[in-house]
Backbone and ligand atoms as CSV (ligand in chain L), in Angstrom:
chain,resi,resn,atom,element,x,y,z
A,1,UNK,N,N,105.044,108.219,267.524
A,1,UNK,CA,C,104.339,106.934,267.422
A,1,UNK,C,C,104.184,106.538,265.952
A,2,UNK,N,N,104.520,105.304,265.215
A,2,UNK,CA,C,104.284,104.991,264.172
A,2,UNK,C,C,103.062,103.998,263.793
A,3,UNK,N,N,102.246,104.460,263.288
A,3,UNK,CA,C,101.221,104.243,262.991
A,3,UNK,C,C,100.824,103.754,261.529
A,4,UNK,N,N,100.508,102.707,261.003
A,4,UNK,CA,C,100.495,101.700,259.837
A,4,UNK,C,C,98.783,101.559,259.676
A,5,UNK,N,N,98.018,101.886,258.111
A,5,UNK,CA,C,97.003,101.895,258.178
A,5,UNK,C,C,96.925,100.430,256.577
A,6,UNK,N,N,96.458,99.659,257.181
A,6,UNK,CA,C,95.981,98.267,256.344
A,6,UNK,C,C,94.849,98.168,255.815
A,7,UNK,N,N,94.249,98.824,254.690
A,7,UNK,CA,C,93.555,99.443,254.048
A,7,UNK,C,C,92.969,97.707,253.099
A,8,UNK,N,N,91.287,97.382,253.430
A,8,UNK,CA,C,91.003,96.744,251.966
A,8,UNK,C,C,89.545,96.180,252.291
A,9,UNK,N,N,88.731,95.703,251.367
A,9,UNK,CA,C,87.094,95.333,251.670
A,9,UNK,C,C,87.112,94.398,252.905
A,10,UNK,N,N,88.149,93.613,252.963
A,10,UNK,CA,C,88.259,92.426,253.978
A,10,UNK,C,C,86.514,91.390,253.852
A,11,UNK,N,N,86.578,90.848,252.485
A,11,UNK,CA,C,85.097,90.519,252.711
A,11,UNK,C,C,84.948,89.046,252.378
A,12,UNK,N,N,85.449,88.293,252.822
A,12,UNK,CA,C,85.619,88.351,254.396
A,12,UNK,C,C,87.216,88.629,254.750
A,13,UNK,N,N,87.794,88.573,255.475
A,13,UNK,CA,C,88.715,88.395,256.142
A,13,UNK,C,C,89.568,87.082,255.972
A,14,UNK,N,N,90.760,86.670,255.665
A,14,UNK,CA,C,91.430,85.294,255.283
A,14,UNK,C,C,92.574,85.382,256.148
A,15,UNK,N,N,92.871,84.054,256.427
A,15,UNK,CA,C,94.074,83.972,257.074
A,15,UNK,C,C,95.571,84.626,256.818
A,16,UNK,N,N,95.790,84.891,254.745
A,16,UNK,CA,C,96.177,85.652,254.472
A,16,UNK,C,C,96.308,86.967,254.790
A,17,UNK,N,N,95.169,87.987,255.086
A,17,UNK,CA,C,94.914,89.104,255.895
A,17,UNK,C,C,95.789,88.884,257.101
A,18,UNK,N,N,95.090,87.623,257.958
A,18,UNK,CA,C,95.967,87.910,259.339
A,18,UNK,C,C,97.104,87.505,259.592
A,19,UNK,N,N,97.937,86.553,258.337
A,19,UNK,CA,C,99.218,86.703,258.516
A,19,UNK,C,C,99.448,88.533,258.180
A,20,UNK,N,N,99.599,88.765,257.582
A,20,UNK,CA,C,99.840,90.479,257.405
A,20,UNK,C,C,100.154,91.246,258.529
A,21,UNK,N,N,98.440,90.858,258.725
A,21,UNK,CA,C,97.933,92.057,260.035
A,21,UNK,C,C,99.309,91.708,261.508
A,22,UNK,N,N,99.300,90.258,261.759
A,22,UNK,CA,C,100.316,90.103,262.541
A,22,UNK,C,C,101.424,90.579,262.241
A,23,UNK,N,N,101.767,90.018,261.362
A,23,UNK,CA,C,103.222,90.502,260.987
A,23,UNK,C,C,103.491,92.366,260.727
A,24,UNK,N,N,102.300,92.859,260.008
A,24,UNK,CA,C,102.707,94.589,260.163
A,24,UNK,C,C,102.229,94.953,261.258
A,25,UNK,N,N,102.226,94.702,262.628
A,25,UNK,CA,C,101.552,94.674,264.338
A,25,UNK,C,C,103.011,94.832,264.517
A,26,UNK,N,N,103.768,93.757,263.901
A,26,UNK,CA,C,105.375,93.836,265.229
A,26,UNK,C,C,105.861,94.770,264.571
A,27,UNK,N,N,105.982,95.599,263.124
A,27,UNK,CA,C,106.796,96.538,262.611
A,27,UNK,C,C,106.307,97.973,263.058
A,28,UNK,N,N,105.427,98.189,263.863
A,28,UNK,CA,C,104.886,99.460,264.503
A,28,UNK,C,C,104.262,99.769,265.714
A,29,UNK,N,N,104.351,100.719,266.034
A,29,UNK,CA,C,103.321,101.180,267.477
A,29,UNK,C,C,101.935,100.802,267.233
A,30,UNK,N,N,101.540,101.115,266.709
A,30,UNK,CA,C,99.978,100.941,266.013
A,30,UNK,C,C,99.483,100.769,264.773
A,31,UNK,N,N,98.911,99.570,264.512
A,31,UNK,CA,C,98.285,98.929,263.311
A,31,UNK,C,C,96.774,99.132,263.680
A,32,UNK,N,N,95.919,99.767,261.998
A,32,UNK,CA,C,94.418,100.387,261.904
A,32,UNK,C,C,94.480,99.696,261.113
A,33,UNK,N,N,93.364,98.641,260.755
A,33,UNK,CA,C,92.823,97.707,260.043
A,33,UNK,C,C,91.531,99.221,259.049
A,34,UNK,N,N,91.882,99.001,258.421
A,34,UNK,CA,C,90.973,100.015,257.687
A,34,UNK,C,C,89.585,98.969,256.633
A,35,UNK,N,N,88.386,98.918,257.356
A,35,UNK,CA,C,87.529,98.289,256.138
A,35,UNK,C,C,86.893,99.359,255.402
A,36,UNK,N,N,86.982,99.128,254.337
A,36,UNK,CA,C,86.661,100.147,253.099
A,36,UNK,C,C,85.077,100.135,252.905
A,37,UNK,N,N,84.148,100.800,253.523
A,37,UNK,CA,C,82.199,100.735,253.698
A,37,UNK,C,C,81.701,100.403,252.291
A,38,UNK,N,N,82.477,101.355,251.159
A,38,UNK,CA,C,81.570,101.495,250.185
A,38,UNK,C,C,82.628,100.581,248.795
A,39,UNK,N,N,82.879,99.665,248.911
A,39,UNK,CA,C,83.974,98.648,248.170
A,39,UNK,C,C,82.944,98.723,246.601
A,40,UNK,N,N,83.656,99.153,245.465
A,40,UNK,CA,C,83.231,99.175,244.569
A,40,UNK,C,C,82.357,98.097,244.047
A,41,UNK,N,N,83.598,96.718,244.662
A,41,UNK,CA,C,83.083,95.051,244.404
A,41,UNK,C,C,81.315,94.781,244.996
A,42,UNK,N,N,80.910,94.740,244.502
A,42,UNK,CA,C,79.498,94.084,245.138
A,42,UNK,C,C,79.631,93.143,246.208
A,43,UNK,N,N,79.231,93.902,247.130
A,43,UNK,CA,C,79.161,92.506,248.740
A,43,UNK,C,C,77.353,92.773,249.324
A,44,UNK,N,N,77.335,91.501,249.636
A,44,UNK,CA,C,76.235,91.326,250.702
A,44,UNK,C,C,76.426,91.483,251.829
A,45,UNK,N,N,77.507,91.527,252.170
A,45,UNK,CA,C,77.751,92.119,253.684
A,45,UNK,C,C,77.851,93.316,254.354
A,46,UNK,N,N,77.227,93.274,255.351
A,46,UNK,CA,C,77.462,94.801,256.014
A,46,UNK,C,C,78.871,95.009,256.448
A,47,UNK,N,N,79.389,96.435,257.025
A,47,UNK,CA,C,80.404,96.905,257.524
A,47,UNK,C,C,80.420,96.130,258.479
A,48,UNK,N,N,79.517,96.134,259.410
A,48,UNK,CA,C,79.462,95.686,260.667
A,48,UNK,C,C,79.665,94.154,260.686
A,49,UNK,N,N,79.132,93.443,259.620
A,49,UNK,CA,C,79.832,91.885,259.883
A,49,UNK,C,C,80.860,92.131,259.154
A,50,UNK,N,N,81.436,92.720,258.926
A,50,UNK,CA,C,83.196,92.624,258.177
A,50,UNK,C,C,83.624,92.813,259.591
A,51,UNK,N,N,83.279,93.668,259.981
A,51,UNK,CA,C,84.620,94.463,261.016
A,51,UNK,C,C,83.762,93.618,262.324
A,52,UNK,N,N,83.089,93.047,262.865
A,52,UNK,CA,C,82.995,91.859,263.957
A,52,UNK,C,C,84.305,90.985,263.537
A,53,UNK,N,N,83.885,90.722,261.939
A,53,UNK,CA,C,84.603,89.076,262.454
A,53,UNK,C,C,86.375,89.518,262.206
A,54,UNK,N,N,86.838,90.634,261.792
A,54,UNK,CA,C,88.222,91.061,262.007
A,54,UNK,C,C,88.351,91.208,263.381
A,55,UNK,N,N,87.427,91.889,264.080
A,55,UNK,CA,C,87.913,92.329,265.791
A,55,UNK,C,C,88.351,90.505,266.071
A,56,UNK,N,N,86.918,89.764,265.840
A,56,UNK,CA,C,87.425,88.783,266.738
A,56,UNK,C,C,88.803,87.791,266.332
A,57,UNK,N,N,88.950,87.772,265.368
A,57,UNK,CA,C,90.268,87.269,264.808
A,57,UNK,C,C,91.732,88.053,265.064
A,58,UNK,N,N,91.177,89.603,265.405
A,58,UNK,CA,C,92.483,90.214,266.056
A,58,UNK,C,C,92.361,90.729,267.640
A,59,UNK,N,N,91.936,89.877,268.378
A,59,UNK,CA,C,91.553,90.153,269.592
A,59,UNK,C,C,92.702,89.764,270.464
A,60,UNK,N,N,93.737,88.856,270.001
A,60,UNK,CA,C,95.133,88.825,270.821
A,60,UNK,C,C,96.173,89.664,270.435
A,61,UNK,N,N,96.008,90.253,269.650
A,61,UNK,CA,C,97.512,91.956,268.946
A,61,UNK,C,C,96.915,93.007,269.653
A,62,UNK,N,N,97.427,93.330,270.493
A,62,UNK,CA,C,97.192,94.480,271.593
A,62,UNK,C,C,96.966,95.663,270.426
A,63,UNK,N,N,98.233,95.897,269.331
A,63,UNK,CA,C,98.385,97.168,269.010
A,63,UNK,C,C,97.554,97.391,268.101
A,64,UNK,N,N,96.691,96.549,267.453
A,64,UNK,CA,C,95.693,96.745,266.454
A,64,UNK,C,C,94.164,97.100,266.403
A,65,UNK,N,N,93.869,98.108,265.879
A,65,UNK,CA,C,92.838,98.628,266.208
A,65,UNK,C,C,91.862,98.405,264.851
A,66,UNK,N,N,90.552,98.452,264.702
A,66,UNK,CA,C,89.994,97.903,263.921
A,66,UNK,C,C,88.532,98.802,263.486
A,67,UNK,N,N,89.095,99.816,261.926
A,67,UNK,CA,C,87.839,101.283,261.712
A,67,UNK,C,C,87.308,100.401,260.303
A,68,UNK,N,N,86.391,101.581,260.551
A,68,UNK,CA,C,85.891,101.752,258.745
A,68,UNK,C,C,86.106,102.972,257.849
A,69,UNK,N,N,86.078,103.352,257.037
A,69,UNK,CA,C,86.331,104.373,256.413
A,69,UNK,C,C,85.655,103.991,254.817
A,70,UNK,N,N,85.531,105.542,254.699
A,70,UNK,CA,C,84.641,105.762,253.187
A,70,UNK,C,C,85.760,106.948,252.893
A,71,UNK,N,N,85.976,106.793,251.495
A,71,UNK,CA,C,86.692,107.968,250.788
A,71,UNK,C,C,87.812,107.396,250.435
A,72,UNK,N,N,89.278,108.612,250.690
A,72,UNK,CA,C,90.525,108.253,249.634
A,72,UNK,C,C,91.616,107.514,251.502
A,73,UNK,N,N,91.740,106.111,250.652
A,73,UNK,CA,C,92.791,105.645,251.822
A,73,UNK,C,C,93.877,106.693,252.575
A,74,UNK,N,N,94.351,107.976,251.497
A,74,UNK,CA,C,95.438,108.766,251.971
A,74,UNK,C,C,94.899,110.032,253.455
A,75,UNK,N,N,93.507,110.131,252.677
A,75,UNK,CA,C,93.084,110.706,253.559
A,75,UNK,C,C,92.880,110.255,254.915
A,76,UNK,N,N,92.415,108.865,254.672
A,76,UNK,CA,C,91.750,108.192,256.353
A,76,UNK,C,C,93.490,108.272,257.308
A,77,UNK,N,N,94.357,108.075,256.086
A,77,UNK,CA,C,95.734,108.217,257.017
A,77,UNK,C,C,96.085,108.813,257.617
A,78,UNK,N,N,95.920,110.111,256.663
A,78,UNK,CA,C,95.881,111.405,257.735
A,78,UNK,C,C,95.647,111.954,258.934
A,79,UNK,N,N,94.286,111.266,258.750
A,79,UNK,CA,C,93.364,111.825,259.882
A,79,UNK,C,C,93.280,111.275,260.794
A,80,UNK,N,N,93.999,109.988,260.897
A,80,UNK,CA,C,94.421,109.096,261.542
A,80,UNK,C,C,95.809,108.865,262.248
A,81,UNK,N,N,97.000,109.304,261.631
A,81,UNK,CA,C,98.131,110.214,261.780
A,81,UNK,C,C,99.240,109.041,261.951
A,82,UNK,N,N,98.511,108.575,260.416
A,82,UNK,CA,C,99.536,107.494,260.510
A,82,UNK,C,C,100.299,107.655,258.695
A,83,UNK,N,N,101.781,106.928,259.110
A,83,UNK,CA,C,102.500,107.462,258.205
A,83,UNK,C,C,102.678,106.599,256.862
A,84,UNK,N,N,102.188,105.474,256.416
A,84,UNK,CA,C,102.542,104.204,256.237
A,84,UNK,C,C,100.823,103.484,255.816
A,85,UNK,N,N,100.899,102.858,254.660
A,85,UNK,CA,C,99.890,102.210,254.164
A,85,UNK,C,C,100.589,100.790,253.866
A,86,UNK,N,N,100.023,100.356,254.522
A,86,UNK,CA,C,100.333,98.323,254.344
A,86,UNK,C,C,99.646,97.496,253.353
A,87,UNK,N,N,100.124,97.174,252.663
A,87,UNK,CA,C,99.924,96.008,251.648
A,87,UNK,C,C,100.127,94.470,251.364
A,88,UNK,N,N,99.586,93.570,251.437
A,88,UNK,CA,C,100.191,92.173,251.319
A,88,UNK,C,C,100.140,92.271,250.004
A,89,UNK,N,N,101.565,91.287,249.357
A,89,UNK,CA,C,101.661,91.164,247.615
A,89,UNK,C,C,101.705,89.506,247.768
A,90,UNK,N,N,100.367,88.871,246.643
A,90,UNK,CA,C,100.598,87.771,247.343
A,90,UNK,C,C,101.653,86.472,246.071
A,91,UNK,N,N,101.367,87.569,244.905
A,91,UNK,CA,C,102.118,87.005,243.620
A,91,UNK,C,C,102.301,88.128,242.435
A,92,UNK,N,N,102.857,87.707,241.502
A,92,UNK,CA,C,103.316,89.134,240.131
A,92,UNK,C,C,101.821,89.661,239.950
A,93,UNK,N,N,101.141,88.619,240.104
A,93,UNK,CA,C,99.612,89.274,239.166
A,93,UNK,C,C,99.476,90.181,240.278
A,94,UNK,N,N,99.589,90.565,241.420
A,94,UNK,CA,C,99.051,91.478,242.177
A,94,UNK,C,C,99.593,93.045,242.028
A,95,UNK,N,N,100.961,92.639,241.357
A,95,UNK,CA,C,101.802,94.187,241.686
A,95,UNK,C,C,101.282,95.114,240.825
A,96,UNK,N,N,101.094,94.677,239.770
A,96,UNK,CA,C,101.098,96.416,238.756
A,96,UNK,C,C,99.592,96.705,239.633
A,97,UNK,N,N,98.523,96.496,239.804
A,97,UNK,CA,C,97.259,97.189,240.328
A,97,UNK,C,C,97.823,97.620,242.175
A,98,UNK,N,N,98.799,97.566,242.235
A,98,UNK,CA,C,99.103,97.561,243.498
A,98,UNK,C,C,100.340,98.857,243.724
A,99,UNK,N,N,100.795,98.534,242.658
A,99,UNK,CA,C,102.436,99.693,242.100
A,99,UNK,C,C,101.182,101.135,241.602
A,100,UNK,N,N,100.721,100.325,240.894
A,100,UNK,CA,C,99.435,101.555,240.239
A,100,UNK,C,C,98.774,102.773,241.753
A,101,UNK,N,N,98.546,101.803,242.373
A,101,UNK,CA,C,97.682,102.474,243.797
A,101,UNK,C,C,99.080,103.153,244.617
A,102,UNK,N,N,99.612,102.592,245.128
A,102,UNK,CA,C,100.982,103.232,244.939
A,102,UNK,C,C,101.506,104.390,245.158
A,103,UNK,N,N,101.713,104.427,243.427
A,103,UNK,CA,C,102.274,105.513,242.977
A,103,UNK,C,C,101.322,107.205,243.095
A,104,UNK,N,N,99.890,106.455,242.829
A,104,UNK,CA,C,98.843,107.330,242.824
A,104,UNK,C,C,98.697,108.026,244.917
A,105,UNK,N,N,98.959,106.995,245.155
A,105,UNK,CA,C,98.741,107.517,246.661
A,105,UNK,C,C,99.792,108.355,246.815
A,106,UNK,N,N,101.111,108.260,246.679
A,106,UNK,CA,C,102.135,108.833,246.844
A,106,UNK,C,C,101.955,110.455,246.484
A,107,UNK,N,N,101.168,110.451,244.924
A,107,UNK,CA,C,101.290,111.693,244.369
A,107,UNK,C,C,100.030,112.322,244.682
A,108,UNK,N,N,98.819,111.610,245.439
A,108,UNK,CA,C,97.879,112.507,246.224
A,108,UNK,C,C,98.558,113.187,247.465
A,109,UNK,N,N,99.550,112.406,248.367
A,109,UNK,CA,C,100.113,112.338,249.610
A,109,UNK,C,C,101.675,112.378,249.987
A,110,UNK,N,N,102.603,112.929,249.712
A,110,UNK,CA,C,104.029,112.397,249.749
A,110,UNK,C,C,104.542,112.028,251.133
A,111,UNK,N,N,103.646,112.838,251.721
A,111,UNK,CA,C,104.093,112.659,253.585
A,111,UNK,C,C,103.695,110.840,254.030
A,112,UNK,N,N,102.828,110.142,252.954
A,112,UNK,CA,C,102.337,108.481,253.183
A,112,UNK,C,C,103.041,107.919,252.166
A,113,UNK,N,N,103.515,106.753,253.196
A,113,UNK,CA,C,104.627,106.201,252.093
A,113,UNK,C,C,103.728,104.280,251.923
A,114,UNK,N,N,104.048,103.966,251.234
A,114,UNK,CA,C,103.451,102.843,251.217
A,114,UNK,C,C,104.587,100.912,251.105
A,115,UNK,N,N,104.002,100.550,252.441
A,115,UNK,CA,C,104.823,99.206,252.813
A,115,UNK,C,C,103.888,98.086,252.474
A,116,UNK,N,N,104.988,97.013,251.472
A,116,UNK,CA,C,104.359,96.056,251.135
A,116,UNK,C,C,105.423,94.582,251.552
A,117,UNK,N,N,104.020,93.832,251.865
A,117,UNK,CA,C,104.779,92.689,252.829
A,117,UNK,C,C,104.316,91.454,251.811
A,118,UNK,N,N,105.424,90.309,251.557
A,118,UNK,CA,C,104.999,89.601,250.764
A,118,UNK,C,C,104.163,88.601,251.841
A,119,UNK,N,N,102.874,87.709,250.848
A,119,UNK,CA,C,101.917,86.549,252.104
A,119,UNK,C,C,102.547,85.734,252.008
A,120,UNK,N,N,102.787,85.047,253.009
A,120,UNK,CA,C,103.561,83.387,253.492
A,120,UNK,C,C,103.202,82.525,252.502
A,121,UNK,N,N,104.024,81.952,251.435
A,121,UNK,CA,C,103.853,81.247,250.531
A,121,UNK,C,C,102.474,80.093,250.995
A,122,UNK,N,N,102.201,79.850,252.388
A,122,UNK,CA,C,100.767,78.902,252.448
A,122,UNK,C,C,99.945,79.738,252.211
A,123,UNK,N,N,99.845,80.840,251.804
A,123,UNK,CA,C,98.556,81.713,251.813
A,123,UNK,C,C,98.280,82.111,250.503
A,124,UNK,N,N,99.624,82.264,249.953
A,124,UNK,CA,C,99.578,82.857,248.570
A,124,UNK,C,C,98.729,82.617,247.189
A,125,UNK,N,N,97.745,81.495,247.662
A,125,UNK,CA,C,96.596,81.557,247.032
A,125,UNK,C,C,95.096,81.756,247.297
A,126,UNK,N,N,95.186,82.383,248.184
A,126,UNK,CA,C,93.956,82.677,248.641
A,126,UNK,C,C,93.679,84.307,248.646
A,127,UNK,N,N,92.190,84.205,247.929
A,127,UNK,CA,C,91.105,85.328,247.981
A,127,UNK,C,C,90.111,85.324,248.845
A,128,UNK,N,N,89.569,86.552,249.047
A,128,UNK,CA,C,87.960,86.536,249.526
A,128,UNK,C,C,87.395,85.956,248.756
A,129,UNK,N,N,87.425,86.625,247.743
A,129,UNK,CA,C,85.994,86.173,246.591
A,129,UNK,C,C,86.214,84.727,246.156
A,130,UNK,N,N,87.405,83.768,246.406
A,130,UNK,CA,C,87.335,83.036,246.084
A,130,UNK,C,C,86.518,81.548,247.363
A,131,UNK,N,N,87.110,82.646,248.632
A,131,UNK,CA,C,86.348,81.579,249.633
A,131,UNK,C,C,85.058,82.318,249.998
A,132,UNK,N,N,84.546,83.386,249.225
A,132,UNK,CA,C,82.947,83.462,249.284
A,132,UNK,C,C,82.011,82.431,248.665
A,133,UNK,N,N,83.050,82.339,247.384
A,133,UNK,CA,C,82.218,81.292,246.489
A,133,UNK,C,C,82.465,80.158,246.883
A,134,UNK,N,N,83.315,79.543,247.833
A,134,UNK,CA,C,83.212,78.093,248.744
A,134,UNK,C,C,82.456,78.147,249.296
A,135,UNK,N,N,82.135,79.353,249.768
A,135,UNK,CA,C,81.498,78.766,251.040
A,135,UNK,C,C,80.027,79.318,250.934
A,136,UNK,N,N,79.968,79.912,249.634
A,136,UNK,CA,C,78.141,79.630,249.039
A,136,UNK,C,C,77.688,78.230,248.896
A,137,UNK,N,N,78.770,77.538,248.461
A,137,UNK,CA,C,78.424,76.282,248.355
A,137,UNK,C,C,79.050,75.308,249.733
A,138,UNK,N,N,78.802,76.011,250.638
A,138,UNK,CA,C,79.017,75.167,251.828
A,138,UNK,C,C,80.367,74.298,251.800
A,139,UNK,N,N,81.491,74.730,251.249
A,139,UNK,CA,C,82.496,74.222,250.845
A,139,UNK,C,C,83.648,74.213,251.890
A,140,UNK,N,N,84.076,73.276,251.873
A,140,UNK,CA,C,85.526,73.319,253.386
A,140,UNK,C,C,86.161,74.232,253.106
A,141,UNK,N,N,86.257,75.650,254.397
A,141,UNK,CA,C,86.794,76.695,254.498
A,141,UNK,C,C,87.959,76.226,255.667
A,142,UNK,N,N,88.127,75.533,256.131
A,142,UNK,CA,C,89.009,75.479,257.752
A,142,UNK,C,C,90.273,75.915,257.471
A,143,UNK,N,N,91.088,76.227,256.294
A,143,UNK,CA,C,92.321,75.947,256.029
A,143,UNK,C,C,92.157,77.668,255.213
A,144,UNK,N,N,91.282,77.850,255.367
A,144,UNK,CA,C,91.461,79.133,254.591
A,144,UNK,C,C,91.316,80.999,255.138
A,145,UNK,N,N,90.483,80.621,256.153
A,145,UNK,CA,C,89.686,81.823,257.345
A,145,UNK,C,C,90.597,81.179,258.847
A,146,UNK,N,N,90.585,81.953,259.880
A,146,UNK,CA,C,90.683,82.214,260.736
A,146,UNK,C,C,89.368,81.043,261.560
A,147,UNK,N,N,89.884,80.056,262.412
A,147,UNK,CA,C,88.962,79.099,263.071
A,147,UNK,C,C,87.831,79.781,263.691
A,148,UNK,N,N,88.073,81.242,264.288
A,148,UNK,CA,C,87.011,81.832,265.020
A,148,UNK,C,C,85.909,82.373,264.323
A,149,UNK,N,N,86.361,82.173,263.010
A,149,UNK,CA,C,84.901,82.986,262.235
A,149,UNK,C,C,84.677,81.856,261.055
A,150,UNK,N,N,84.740,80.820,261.283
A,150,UNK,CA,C,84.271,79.347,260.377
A,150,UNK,C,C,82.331,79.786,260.599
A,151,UNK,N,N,81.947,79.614,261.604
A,151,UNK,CA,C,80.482,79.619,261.543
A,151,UNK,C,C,79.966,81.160,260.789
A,152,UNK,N,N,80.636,82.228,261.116
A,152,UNK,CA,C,80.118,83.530,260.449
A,152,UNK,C,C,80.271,83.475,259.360
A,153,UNK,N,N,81.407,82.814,258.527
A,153,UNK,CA,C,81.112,83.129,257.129
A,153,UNK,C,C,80.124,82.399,256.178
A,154,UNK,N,N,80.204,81.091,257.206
A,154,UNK,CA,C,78.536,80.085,256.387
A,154,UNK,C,C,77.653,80.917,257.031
A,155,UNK,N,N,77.566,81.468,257.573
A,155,UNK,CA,C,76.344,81.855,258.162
A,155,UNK,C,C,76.005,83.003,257.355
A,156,UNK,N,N,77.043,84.236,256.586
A,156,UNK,CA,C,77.291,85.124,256.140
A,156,UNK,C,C,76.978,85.062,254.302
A,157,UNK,N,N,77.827,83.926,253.924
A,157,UNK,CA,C,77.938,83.213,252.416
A,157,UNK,C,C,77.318,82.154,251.872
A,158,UNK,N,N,76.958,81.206,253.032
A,158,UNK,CA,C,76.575,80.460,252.521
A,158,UNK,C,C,75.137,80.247,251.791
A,159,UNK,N,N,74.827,79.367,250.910
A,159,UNK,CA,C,73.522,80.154,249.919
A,159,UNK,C,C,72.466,78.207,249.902
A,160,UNK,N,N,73.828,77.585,250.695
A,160,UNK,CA,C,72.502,76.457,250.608
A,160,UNK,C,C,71.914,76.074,251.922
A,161,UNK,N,N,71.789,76.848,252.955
A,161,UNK,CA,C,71.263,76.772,254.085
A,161,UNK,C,C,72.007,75.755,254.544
A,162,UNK,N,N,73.658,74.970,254.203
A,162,UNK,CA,C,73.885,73.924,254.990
A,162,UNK,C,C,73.409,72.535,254.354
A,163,UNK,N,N,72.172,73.033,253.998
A,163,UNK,CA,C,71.955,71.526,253.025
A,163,UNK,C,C,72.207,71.621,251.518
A,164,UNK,N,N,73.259,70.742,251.583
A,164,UNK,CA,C,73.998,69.987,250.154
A,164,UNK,C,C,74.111,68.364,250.305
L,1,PNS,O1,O,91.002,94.546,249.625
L,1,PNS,P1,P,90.969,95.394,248.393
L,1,PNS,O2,O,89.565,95.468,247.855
L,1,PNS,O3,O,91.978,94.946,247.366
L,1,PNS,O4,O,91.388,96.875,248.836
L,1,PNS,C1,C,91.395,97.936,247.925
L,1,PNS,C2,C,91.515,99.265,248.669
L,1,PNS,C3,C,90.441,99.404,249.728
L,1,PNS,C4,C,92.866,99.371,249.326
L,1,PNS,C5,C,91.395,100.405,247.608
L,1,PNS,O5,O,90.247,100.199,246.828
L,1,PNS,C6,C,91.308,101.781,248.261
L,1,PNS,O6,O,92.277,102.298,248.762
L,1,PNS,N1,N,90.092,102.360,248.247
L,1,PNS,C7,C,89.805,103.625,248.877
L,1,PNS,C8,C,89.625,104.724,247.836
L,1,PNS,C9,C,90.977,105.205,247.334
L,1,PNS,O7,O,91.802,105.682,248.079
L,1,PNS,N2,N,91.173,105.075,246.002
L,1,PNS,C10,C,92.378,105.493,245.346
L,1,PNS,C11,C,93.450,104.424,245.401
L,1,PNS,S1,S,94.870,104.965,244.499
C-alpha cells in the first residue's frame, strides 16, 4: 500500500492545500493530511479547528485521512508506514526552505523520499497567513479557502466581529 504523508500548520487550510491534497489522493493508496500541533508560527487556533475544517473540505477523497502530529515529520511517517512526504512548490521563493527540509529529511530517513507537486498557477499566490490577515479584517476570502469553511475562518480570524 502506498501511503503519502502531507505534512504542514494548515492554518487555515487554502484552496491551494486542496488542490494538492486532491491531486496527491490520485497518486496513492492513501493520503494523511498531517497538521503539525505545535507550529513554531504563532496561531490562535486550536488543532481541533485546523483539522475540523480540513476533514470537512476533504470529505469527498475517500483515500484521505486527516491526523495531527507533534515532533519530526520523518518520524510521524514511519509510524504511519508511509513512504513519501508531499509538498506543494508554489514559486522559486519556496524551494531552497523546501530543498533545505528535504535534504534534511532524507538524511534523518533514507527509507522517506520526498514528492513535490507544483500549485495550479490560480493558486500560486496564496498563503495562510496571508488570508488570516484578510480575513481579520473581514476581507473577501471566497476565491481563496474552500466554500465550506468561508464562515469558520471569520468566525476563527476575524478580529472585527463582522462590523467594518
Ligand atoms: O505548512 P508549513 O508550516 O510550511 O509546514 C512546515 C512543516 C510542518 C512541514 C515543517 O515545519 C515540519 O516538518 N515540521 C515538523 C518538525 C520537523 O520534522 N522538522 C524538521 C524538518 S527538516
Amino acid at each position: 500500500m502506498k501511503i503519502f504523508v502531507y505534512p504542514g500548520s494548515f492554518d487555515p487550510i487554502t484552496n491551494g492545500h486542496l488542490d494538492i491534497i486532491e491531486r496527491g489522493a490520485s497518486l496513492c493508496d492513501k493520503l494523511i493530511v498531517a497538521v503539525l500541533q505545535n507550529s513554531a508560527k504563532k496561531s490562535s487556533t486550536t488543532k481541533d479547528q485546523r483539522v475540523d475544517m480540513i476533514q470537512k473540505c476533504v470529505n469527498h477523497i475517500p483515500n484521505v485521512e486527516v491526523k495531527t502530529f507533534d515532533g519530526l515529520t520523518v518520524d510521524f511517517a514511519k509510524q504511519n508506514g508511509a513512504t513519501t512526504i508531499l509538498r506543494g512548490l508554489r514559486a522559486v521563493t519556496d524551494f531552497e526552505y523546501e530543498l533545505q527540509m528535504a535534504f534534511l529529511n532524507r538524511q534523518m530517513n533514507e527509507q522517506i523520499d520526498t514528492c513535490f507537486l507544483m500549485a495550479s498557477q490560480r493558486y500560486s499566490f496564496l498563503s495562510s497567513s496571508l488570508i488570516r490577515d484578510i480575513a481579520s479584517y473581514h476581507g473577501k476570502i471566497d476565491d481563496f479557502v474552500p466554500k465550506c469553511i468561508i464562515e469558520d475562518v471569520y468566525r476563527i480570524y476575524d478580529k472585527t466581529g463582522g462590523n467594518i
